[in-house]
N, C-alpha and C positions, 0 to 999 in steps of 0.2 A: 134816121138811119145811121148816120154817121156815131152818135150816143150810144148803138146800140154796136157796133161794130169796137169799139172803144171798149166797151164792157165785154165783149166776148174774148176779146185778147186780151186784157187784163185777168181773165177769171181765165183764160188760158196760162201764160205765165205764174201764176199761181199754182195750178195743177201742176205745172211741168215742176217749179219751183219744189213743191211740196212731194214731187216723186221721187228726188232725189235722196229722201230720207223722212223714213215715216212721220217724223214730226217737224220736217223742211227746216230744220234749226243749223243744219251743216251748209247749208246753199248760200247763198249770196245775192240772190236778187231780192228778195223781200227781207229787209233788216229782221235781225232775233226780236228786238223791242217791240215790232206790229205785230209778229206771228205765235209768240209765246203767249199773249194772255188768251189768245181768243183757241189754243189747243188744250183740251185738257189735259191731265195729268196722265202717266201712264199706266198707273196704277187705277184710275177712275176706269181704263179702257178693257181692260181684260181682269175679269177676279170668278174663281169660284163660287157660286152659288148669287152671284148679280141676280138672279129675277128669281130668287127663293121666294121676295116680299109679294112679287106683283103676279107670277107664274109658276107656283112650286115646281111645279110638273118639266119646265125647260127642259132642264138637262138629259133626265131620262126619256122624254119624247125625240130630244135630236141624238142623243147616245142609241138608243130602237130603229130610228131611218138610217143614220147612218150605217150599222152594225147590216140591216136589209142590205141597205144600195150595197154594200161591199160582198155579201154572198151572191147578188144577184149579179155583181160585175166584178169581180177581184182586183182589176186593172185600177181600180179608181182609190185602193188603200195608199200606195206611193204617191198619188198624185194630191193627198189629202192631208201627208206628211210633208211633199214639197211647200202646200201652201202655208202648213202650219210654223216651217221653221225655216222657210226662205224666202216666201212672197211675203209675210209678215211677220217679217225677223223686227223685235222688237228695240229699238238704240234709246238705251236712257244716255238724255243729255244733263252734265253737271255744270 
């Protein structure tokens, strides 16, 4: 019980650690040297045409639902732009 009580706050302090900045590299509780190899790069995280190889179809399947949900509810176009450039404002670290 105790192992496991141990392991949930530790994997808590890491969340909280790594909210502080998409790639937790600005924070201070878990050193840059444990946290940089195991994040990918950020350019590996977001790219045009990512699942061309495995999914051609991606893009233009969630470009179609999304284009729907937004006729179907308008309220949700700003809220789709919040997430895009402030819930997951991207910080390249040098």
């Amino acid at each position: 019980m105790k192992l496991h009580y141990l392991n949930s706050l530790f994997l808590l302090v890491i969340i909280l650690d790594l909210s502080t900045n998409i790639y937790g590299l600005s924070s201070q509780l878990v050193p840059k040297k444990i946290l940089k190899p195991l994040l990918p790069p950020p350019e590996a995280l977001l790219s045009i045409g990512h699942y061309h190889g495995t999914c051609p179809d991606a893009e233009g399947i969630i470009s179609q639902k999304v284009a729907a949900w937004i006729k179907k509810d308008p309220t949700l176009a700003p809220s789709i732009i919040r997430l895009h450039f402030h819930d997951c404002a991207i910080r390249v670290i040098t």
